[in-house]
ZADO-1210 file (C-alpha; in nm, 4 decimals, padded with zeros to 6 digits):
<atoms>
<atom x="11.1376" y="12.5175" z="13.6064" code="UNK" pos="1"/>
<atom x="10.8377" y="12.3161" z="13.6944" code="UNK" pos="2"/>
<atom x="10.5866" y="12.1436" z="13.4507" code="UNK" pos="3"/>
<atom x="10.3478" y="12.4242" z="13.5538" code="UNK" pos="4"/>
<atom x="10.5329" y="12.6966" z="13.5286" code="UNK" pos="5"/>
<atom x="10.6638" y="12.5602" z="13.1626" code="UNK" pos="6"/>
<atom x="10.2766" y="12.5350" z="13.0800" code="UNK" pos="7"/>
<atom x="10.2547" y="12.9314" z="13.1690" code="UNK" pos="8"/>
<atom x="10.5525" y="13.0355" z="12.9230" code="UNK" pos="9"/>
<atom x="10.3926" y="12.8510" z="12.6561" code="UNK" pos="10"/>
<atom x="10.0790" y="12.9939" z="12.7287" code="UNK" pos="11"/>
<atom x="10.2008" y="13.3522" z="12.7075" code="UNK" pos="12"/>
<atom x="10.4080" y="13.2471" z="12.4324" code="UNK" pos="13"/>
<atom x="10.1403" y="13.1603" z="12.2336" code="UNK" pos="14"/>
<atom x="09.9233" y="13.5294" z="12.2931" code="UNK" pos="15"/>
<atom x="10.2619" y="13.7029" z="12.1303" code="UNK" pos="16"/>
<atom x="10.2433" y="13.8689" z="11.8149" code="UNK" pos="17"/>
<atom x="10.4240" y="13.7292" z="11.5279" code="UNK" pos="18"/>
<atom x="10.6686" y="14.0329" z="11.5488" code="UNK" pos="19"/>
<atom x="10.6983" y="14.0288" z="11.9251" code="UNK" pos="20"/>
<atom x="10.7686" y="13.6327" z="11.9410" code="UNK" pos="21"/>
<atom x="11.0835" y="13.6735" z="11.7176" code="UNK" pos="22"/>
<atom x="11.1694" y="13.9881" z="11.9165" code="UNK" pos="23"/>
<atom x="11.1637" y="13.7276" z="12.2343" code="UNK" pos="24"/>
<atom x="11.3429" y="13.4626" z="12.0249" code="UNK" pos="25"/>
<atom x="11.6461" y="13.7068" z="11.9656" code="UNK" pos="26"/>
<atom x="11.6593" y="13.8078" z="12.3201" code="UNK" pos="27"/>
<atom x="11.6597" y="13.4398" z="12.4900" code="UNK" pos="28"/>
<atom x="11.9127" y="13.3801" z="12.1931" code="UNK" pos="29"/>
<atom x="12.1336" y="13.6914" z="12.2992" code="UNK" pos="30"/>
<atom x="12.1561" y="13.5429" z="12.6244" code="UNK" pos="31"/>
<atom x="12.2342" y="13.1885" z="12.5547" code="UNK" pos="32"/>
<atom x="12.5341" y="13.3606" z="12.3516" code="UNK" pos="33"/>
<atom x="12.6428" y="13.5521" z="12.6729" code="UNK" pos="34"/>
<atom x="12.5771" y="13.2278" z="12.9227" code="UNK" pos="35"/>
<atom x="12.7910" y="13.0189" z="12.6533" code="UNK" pos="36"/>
<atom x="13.0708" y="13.3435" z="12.6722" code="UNK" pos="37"/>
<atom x="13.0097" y="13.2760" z="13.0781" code="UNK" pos="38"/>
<atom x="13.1277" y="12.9457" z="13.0350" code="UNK" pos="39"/>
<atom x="13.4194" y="13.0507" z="12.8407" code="UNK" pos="40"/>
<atom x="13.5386" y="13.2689" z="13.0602" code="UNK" pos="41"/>
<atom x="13.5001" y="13.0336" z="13.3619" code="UNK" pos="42"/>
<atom x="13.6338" y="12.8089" z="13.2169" code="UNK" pos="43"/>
<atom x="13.9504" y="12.9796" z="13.1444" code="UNK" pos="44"/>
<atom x="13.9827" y="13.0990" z="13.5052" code="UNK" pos="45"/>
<atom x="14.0243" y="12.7745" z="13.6164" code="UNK" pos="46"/>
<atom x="14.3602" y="12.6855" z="13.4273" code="UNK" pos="47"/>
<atom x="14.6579" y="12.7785" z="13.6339" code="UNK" pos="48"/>
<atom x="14.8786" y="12.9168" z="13.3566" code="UNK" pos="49"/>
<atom x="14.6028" y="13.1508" z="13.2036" code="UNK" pos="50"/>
<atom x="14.6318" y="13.4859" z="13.3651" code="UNK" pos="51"/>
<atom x="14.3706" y="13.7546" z="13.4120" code="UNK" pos="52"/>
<atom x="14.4877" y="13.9595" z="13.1690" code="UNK" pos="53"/>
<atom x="14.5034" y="13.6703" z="12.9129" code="UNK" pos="54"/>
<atom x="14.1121" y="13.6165" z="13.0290" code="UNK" pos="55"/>
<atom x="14.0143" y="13.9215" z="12.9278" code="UNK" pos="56"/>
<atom x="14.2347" y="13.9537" z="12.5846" code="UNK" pos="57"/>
<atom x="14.0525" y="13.6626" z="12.4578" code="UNK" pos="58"/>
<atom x="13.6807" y="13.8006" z="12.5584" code="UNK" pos="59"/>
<atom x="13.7844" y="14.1104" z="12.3998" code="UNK" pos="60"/>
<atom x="13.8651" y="13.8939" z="12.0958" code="UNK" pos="61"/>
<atom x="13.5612" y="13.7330" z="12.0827" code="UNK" pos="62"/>
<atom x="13.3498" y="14.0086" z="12.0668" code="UNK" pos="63"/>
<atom x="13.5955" y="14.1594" z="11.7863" code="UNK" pos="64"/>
<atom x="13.5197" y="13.8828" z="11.5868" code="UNK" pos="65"/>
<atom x="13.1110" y="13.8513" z="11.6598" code="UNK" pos="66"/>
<atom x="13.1545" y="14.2280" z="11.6211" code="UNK" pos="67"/>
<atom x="13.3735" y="14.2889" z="11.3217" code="UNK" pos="68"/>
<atom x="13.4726" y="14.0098" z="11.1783" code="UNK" pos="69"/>
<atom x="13.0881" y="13.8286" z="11.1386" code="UNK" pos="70"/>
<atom x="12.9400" y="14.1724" z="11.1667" code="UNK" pos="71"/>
<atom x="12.6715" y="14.0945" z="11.4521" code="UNK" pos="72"/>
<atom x="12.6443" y="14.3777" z="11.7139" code="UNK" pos="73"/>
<atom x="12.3555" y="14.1389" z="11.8831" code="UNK" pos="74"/>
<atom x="12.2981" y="13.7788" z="11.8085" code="UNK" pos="75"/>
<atom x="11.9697" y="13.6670" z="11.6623" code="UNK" pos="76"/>
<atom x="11.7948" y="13.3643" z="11.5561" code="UNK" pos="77"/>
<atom x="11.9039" y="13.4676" z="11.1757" code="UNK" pos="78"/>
<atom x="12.2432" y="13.4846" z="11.2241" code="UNK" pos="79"/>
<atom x="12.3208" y="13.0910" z="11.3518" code="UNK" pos="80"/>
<atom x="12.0425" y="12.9006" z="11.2224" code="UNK" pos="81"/>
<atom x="12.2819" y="12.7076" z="11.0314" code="UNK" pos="82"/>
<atom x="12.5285" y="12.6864" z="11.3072" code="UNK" pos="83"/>
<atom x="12.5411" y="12.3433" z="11.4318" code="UNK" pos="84"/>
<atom x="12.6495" y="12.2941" z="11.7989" code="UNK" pos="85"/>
<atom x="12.9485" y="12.1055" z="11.8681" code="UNK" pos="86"/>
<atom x="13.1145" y="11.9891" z="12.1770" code="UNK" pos="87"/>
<atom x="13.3935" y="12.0194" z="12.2949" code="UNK" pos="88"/>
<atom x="13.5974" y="11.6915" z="12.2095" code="UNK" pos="89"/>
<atom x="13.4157" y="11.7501" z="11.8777" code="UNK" pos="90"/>
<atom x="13.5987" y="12.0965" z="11.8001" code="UNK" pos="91"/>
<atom x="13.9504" y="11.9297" z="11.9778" code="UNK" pos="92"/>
<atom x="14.0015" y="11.6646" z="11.7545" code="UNK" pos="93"/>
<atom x="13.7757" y="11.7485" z="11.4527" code="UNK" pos="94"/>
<atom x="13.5285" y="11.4811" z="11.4601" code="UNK" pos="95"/>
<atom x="13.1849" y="11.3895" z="11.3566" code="UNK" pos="96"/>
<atom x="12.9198" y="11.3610" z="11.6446" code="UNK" pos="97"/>
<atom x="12.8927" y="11.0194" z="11.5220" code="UNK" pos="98"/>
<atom x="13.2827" y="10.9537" z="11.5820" code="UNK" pos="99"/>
<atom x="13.2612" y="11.1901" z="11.8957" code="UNK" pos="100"/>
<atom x="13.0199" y="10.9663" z="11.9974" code="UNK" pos="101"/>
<atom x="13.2189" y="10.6215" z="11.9377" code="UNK" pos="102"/>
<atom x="13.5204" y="10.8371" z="12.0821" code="UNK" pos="103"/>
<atom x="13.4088" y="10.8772" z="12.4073" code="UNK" pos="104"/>
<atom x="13.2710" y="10.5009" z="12.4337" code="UNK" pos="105"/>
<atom x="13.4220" y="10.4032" z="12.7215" code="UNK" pos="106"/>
<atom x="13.2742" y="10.0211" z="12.7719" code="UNK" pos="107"/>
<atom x="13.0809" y="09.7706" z="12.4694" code="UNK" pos="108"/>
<atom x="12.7739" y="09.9552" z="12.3282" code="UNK" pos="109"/>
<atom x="12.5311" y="09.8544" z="12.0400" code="UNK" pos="110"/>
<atom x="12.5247" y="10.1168" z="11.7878" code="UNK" pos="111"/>
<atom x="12.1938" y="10.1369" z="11.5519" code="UNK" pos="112"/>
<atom x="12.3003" y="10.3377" z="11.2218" code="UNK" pos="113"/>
<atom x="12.0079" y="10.3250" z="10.9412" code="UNK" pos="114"/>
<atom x="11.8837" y="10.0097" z="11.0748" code="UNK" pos="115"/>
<atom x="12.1807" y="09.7871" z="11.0872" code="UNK" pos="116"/>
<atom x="12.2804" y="09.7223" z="11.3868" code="UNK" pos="117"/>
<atom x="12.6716" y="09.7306" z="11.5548" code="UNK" pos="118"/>
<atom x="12.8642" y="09.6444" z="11.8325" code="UNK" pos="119"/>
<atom x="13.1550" y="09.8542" z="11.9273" code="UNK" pos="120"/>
<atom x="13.3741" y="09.8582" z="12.1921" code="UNK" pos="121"/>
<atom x="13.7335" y="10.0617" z="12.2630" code="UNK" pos="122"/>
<atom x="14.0098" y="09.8774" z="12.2489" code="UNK" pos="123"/>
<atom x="14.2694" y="09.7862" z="12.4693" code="UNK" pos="124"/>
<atom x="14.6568" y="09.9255" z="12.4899" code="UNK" pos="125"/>
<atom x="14.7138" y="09.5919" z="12.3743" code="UNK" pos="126"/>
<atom x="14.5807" y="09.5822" z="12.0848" code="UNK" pos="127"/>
<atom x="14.7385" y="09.4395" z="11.8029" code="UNK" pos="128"/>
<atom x="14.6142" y="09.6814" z="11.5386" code="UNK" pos="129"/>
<atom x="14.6108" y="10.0735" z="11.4623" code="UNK" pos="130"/>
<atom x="14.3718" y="10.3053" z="11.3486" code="UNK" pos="131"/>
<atom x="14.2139" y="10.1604" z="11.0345" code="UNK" pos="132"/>
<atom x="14.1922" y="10.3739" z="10.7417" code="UNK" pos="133"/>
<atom x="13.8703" y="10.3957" z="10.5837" code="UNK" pos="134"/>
<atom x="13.9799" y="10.6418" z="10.3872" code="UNK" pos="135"/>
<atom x="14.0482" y="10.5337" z="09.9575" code="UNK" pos="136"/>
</atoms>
């Protein structure tokens, strides 16, 4: 989409009623939801060991759970507006974005975090230390 054609939405975005703009909202956010399922499912069809019928078991679980389980039959603004989005290595290892971030570093970077300034970099095999437990 072009800078022009961006200006157009906006305009016609801004003659919408108050009612009809959420009414819009919902629907681009109902199909972000089924472009993210896309994804999914492509995804899945590329790994060798997941078979067609597997495909479809876990899209049919999905929907049980928006369905059933969350109790959204279509998915609107409301319903994920505290829903944060993660990615992917994010949801594998259970990670901040911050750490995420740091995690998939992969030469020297300068990090700014509330004004103080660091520089990180990954460390070798060789290193002589572990993780480091910042935990008490």
């Amino acid at each position: 989409m072009d800078e022009n054609e961006k200006r157009r939405v906006f305009q016609w975005i801004k003659t919408l009623s108050m009612k009809t703009f959420w009414q819009w909202m919902n629907d681009v956010h109902t199909r972000a939801y089924a472009k993210g399922m896309n994804h999914m499912k492509e995804a899945m069809e590329c790994h060798p060991r997941i078979s067609k019928p597997m495909v479809d078991q876990v899209l049919l679980k999905a929907e049980e759970i928006r369905e059933e389980w969350d109790g959204l039959k279509t998915v609107t603004i409301n319903d994920t507006e505290d829903a944060q989005f993660k990615t992917a290595t994010e949801l594998i290892h259970g990670l901040t974005a911050t750490e995420a971030y740091i995690y998939d570093l992969q030469g020297e970077e300068l990090i700014i975090i509330a004004g103080r300034r660091f520089m990180v970099r990954p460390a070798g095999e060789e290193a002589q230390y572990g993780d480091v437990n910042t935990q008490p």
